[in-house]
Backbone as a ProteinNet text record, in pm:
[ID]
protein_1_A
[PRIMARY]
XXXXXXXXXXXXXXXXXXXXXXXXXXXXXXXXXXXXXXXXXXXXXXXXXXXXXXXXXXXXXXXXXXXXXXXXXXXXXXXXXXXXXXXXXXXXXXXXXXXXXXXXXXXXXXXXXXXXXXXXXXXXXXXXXXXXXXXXXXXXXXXXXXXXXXXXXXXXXXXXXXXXXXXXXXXXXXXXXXXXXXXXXXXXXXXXXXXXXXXXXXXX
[TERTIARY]
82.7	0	86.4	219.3	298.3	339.2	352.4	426.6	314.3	175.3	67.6	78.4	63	17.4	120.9	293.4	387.4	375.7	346.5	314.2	188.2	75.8	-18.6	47.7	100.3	120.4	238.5	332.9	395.4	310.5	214.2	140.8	82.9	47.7	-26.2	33.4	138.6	284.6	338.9	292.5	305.5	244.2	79.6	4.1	38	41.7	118.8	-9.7	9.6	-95.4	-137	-83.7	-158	-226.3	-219.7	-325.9	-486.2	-513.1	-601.9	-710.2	-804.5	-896.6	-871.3	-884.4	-901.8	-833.8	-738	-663	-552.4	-540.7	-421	-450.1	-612.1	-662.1	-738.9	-750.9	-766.7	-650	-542.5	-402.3	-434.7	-479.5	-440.3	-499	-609.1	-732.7	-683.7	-663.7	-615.9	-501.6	-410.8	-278.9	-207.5	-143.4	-80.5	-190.1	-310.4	-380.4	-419.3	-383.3	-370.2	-293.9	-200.5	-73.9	-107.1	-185.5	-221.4	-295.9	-400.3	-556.2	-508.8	-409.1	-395.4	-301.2	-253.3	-152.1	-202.3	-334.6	-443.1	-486.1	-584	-639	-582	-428.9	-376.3	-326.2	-335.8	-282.9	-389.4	-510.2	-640.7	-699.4	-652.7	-684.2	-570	-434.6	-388.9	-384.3	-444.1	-518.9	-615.5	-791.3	-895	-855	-758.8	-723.3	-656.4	-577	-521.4	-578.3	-682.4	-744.3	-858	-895.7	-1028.2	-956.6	-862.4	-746.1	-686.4	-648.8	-570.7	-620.9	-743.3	-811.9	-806.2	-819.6	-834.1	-665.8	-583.9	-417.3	-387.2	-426.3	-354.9	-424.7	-528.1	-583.1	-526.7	-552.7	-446.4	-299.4	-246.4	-80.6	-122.3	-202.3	-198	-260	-335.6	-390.2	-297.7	-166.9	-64.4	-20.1	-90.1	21.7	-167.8	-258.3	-330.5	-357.6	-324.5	-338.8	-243.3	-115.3	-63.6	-103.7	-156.4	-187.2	-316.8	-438	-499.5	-524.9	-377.8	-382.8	-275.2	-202.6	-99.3	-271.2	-333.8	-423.2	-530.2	-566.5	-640.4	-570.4	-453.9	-351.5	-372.1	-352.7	-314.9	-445.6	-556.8	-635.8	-788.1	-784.8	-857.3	-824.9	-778.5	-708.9	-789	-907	-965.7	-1055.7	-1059.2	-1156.5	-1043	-1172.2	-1156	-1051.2	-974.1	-908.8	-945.1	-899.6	-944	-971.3	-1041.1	-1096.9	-926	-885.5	-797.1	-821.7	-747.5	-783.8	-641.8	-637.6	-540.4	-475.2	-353	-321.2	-406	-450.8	-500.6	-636.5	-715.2	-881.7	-829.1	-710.2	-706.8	-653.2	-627.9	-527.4	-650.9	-751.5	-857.8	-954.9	-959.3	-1061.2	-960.4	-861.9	-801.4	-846.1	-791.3	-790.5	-953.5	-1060.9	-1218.5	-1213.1	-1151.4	-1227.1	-1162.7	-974.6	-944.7	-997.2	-1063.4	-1116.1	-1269.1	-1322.9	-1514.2	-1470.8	-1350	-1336.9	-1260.6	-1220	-1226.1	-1284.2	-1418.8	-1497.6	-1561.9	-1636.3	-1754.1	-1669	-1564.4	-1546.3	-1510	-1497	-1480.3	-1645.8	-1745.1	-1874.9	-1930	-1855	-1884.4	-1818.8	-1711.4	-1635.7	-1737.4	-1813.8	-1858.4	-1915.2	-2022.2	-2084.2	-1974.6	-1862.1	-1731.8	-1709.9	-1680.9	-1638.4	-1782.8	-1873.8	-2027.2	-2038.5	-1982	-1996.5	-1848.1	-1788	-1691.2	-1722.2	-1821.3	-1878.8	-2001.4	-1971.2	-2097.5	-2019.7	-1910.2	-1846.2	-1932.9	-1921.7	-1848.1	-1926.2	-1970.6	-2114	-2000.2	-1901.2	-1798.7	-1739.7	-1688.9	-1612.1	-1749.8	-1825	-1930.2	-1960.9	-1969.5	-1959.1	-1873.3	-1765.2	-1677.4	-1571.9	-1637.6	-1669	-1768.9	-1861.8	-2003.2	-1957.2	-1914.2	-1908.9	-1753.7	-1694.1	-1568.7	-1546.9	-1624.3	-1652.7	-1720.8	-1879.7	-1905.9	-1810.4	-1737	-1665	-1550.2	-1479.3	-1357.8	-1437.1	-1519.2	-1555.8	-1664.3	-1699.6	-1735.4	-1599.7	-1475.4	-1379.3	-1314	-1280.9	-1221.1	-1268.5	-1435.5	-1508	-1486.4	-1547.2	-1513.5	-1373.7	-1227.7	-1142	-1133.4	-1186.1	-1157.2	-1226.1	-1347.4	-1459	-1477.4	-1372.4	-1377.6	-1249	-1206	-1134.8	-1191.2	-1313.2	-1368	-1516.3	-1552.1	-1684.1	-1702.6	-1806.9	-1822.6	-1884.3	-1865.1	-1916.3	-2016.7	-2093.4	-2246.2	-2284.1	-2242.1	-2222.2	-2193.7	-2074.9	-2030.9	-2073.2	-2153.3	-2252.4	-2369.1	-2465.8	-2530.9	-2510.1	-2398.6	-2363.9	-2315.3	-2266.9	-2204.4	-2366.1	-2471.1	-2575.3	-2643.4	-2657.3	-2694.6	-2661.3	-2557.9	-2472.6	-2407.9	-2484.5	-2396.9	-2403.9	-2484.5	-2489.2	-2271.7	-2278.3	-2178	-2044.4	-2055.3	-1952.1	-1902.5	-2021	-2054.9	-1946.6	-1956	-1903.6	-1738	-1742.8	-1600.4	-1541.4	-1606.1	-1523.9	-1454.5	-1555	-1551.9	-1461	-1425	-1336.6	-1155.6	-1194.2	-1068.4	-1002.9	-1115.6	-1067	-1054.3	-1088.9	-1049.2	-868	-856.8	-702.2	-609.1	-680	-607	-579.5	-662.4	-591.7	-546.8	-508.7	-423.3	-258.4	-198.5	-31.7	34.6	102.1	184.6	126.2	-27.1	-91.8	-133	-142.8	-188.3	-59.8	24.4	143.4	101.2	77	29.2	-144.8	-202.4	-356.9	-397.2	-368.8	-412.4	-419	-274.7	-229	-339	-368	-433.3	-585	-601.7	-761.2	-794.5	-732.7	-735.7	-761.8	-632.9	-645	-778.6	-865.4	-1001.2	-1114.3	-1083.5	-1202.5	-1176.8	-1086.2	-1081.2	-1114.9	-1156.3	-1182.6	-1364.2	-1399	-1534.1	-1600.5	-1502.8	-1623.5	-1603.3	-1508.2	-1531.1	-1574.7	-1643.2	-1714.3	-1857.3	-1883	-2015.3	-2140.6	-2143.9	-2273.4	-2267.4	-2190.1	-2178.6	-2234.3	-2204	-2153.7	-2359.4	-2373.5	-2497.5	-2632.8
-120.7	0	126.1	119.7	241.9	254	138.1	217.3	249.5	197.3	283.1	429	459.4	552.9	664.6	606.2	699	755.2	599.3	656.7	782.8	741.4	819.3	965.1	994.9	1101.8	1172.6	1095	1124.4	1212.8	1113.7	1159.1	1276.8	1298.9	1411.9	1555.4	1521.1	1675.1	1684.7	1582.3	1701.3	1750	1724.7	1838	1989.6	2090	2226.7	2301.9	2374.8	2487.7	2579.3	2576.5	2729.1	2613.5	2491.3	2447.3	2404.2	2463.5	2436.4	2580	2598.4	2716.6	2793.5	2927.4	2976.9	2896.6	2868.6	2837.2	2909.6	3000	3088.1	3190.9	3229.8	3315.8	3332.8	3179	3159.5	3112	3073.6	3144.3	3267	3335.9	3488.1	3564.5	3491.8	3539.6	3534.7	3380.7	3297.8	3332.7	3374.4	3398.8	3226.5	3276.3	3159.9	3033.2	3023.3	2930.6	2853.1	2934.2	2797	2684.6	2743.4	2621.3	2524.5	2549.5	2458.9	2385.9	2437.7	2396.3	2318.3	2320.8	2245.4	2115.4	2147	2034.4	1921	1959.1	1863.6	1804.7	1901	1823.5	1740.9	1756.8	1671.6	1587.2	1576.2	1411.7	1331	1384	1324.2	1279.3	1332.1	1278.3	1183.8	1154.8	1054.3	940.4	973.8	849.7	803.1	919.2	791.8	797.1	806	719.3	594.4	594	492	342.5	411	317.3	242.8	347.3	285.4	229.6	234.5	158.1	61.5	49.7	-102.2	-213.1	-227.8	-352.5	-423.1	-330.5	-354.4	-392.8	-288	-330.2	-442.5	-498.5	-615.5	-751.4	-700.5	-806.2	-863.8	-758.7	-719.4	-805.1	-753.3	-832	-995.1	-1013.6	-1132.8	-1256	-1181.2	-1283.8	-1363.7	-1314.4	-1382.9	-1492	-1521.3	-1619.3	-1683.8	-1654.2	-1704.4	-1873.2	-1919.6	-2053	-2142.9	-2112.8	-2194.5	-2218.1	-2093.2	-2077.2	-2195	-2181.3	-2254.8	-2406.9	-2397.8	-2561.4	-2607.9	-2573.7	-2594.5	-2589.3	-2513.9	-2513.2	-2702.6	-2669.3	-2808.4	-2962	-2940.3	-3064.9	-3110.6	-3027.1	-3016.7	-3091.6	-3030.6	-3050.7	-3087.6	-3101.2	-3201	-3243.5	-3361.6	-3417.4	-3514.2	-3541.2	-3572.5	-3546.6	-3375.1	-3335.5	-3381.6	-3368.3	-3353.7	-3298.3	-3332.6	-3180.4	-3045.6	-2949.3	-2841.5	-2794.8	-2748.9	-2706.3	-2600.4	-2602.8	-2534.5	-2404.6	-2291.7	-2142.4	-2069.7	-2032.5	-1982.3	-1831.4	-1817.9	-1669.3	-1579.1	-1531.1	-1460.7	-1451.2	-1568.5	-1538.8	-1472.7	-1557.3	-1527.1	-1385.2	-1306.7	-1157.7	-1056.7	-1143.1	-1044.8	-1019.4	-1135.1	-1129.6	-1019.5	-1007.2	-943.7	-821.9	-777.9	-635.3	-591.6	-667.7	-595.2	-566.3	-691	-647.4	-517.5	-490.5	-334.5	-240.1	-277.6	-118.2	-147.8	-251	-256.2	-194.6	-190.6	-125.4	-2.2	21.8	189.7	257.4	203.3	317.2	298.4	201.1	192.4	305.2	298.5	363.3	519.5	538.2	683.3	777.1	680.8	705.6	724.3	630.5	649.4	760.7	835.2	913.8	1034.9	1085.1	1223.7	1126.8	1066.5	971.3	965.5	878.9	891.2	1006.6	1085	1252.5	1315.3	1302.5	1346.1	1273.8	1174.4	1061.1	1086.3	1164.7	1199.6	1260.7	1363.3	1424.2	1339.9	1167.4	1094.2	953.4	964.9	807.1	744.6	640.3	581.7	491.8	611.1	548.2	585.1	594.5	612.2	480.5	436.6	324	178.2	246	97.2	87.1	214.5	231.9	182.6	146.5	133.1	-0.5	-66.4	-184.1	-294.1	-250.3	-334.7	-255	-197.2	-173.1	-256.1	-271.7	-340.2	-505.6	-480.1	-629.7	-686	-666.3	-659.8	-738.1	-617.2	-652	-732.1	-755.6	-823.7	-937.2	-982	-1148.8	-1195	-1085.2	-1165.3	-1199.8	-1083.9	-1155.7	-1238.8	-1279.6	-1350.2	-1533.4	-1524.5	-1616.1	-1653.6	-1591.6	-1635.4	-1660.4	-1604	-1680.5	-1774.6	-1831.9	-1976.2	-2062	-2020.5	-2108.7	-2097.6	-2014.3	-2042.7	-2150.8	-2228.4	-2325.5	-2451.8	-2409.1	-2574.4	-2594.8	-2492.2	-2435.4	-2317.8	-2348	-2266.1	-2127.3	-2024.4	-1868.4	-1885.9	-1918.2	-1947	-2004.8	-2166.5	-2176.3	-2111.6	-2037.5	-1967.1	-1880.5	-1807.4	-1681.6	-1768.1	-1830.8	-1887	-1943.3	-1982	-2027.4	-1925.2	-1816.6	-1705	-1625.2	-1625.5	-1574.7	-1617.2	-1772	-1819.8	-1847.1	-1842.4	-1782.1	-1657.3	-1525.3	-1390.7	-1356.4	-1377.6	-1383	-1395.4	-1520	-1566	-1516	-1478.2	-1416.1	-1240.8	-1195.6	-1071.3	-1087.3	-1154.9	-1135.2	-1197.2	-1231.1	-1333.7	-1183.2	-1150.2	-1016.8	-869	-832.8	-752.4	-796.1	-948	-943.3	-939.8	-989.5	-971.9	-825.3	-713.1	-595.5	-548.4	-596	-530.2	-554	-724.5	-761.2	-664.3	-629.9	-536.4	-408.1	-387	-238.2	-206.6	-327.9	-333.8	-354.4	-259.4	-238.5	-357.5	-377.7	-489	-669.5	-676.5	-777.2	-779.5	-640.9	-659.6	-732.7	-726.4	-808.5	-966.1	-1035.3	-1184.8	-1173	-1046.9	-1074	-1116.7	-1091	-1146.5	-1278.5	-1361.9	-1517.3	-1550	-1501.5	-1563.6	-1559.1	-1458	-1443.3	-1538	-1586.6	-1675	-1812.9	-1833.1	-1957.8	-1971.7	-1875.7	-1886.2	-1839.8	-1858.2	-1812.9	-1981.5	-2012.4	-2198.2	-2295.1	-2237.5	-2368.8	-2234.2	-2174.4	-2142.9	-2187.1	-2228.1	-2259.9	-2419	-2505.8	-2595	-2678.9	-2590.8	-2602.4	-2704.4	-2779.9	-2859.4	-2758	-2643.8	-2540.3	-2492.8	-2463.9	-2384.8	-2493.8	-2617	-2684.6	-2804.8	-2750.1	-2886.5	-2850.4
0	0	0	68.6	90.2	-96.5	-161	-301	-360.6	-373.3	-384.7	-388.3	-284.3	-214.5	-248.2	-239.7	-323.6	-447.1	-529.1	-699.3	-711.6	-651.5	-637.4	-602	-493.9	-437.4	-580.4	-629.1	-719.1	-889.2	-900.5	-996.5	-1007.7	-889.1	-854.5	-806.2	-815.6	-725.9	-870.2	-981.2	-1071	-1178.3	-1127.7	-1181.9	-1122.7	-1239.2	-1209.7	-1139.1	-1061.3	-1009.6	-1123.7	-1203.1	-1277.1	-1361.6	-1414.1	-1491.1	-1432.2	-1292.3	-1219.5	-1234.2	-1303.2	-1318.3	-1171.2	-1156.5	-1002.6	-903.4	-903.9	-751.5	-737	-868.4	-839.9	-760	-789.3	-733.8	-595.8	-550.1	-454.5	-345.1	-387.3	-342.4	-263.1	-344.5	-290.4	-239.3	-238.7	-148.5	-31.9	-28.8	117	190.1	113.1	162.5	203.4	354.8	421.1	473.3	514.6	463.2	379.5	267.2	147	175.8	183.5	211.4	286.6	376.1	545.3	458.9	371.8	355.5	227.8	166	46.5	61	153.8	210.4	259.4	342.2	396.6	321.2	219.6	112.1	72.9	25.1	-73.9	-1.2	126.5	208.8	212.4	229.4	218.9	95.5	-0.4	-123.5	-131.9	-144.6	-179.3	-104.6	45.6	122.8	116	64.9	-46.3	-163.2	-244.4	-328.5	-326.3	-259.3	-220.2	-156.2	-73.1	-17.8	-106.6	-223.2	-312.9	-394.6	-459.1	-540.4	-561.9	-364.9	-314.2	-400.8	-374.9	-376.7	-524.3	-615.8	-771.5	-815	-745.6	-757.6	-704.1	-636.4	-579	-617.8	-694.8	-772.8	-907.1	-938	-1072.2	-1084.4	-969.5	-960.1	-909.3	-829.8	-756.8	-885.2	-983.2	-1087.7	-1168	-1179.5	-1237.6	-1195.5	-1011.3	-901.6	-878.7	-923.7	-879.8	-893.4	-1001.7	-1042.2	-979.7	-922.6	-851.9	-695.5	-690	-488.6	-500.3	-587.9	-632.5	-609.8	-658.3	-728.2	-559.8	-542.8	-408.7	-247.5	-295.6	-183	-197.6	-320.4	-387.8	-336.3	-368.2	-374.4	-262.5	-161.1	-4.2	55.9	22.5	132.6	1	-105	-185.7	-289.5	-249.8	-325.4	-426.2	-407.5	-457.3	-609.4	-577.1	-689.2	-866.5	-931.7	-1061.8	-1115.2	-1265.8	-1300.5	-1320.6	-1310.6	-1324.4	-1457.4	-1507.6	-1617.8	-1736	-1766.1	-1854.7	-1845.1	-1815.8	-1849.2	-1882.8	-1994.7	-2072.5	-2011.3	-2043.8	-1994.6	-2008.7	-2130.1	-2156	-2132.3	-2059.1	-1996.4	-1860.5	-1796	-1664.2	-1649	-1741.2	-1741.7	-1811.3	-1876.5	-1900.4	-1807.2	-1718.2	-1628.4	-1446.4	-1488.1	-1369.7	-1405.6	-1518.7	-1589.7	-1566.9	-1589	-1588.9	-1434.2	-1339.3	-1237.4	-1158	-1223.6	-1181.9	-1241.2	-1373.8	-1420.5	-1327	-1354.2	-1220.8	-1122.4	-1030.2	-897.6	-896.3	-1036.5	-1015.5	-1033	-1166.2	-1195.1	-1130.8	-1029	-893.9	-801	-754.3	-658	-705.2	-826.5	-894.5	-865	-921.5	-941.3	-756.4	-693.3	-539.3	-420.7	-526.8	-463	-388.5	-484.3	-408.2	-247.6	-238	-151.1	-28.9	-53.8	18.1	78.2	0.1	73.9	146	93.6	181.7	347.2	359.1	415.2	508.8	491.1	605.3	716.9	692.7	817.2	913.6	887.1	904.2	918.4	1055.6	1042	1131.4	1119.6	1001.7	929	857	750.7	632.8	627.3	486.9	470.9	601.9	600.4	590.3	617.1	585	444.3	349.3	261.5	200.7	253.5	149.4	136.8	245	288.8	239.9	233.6	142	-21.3	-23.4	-203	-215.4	-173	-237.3	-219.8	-44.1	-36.3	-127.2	-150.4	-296.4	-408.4	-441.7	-595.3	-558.4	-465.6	-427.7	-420.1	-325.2	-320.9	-473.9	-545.2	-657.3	-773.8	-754.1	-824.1	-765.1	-651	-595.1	-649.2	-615.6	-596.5	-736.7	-863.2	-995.3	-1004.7	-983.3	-1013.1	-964.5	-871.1	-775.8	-869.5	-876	-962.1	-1071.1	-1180.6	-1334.2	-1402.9	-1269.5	-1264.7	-1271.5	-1230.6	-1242.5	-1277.1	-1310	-1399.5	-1514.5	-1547.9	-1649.3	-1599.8	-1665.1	-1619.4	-1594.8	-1680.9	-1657.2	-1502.5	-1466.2	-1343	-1225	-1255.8	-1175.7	-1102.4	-1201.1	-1168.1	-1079.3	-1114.3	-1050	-906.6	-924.7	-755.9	-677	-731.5	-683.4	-637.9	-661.2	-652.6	-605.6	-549	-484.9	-306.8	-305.2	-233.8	-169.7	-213.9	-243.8	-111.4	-5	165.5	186.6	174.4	226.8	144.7	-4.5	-72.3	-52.5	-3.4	14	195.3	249.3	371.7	330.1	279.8	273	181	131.8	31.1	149.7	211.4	306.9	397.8	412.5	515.5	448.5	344.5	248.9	227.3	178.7	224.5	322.1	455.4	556.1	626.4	570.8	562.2	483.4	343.6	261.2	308.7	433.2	483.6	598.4	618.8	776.3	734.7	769.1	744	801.8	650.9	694.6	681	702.8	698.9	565	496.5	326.7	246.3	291.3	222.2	184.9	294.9	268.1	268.1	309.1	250.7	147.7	17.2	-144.1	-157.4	-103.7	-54	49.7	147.5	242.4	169.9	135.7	53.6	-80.4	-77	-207.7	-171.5	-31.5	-14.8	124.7	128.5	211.5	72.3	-6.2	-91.5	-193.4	-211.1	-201.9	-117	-3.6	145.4	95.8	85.4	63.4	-83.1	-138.4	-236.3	-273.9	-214.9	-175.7	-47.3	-17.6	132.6	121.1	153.9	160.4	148.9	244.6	240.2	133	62.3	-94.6	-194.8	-183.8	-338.8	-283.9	-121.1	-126.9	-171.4
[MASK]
++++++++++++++++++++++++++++++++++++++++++++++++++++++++++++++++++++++++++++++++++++++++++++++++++++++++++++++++++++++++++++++++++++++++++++++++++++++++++++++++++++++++++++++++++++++++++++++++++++++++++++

């Protein structure tokens, strides 16, 4: 999250001030308060960005390692099932890529809400919690389960189920934003979103 949060902060120190309509002029209104008041802002913005971001980034990277954590979790502790269905680089790198652009433009479209929702905690953080949990345990859940079903399937059981995916997602992001624990969160979330959907209550 910290190189996140750097690049972010990087990107953004160098948009120039004069390409911003009226802030030159509100500079000068303000005087030495600007400085205070813009400094804030801009720590606060590259911290909800960062934080609405995480989740889609570390998906993104973790989809490359996903098929072995997968299959090393399977081996281990069911050893039994079937082979897994075949999925080519390129389904598994298209299906990473939708679900970082699904969780940026949900949380782009959710931003004003977010910032309204600051003067109202922590109805921001529940917010933002059920919207990612949401989208994290339905990608999570489909990569587990487009291993050994078809989309079509997938969806269906994922919907039949969305009680229990909906919570298993939310708790995945809440690992993702605890320092230091987001390092092995993606690994650990993967290999509990494999013991959930081969779980007897899911599959009976």
């Amino acid at each position: 999250m910290g190189f996140l949060a750097f690049g972010i902060w990087f990107l953004l120190s160098q948009i120039p001030l004069e390409s911003i309509p009226y802030l030159i002029h509100v500079r000068e209104w303000m005087g030495i308060w600007f400085n205070w008041l813009s400094s804030s802002f801009f720590a606060g913005l590259v911290g909800v960005l960062t934080l609405l971001l995480f989740p889609g980034v570390v998906s993104l990277t973790l989809g490359f390692f996903f098929d072995e954590i997968i299959s090393s979790v399977e081996a281990k502790y069911y050893p039994g099932l079937p082979p897994r269905r075949h999925q080519s680089f390129g389904e598994v790198t298209a299906s990473t890529l939708r679900f970082a652009n699904i969780t940026l433009l949900v949380n782009i479209v959710a931003l004003p809400i977010y910032i309204l929702l600051i003067f109202f905690p922590p109805m921001n953080l529940i917010l933002f919690y059920v919207v990612n949990g949401y989208l994290t345990g339905r990608e999570y859940f489909e990569l587990v389960g487009l291993s050994r079903r078809q989309p079509v399937e997938v969806a269906m059981l994922r919907k039949c189920n969305r009680g229990r995916v909906q919570v298993a997602g939310m708790l995945i992001v809440f690992l993702m934003t605890i320092p230091l624990v987001n390092l092995l969160a993606p690994v650990i979330a993967t290999v509990f979103m494999v013991h959930l959907y081969n779980s007897p209550k899911l599959n009976g």
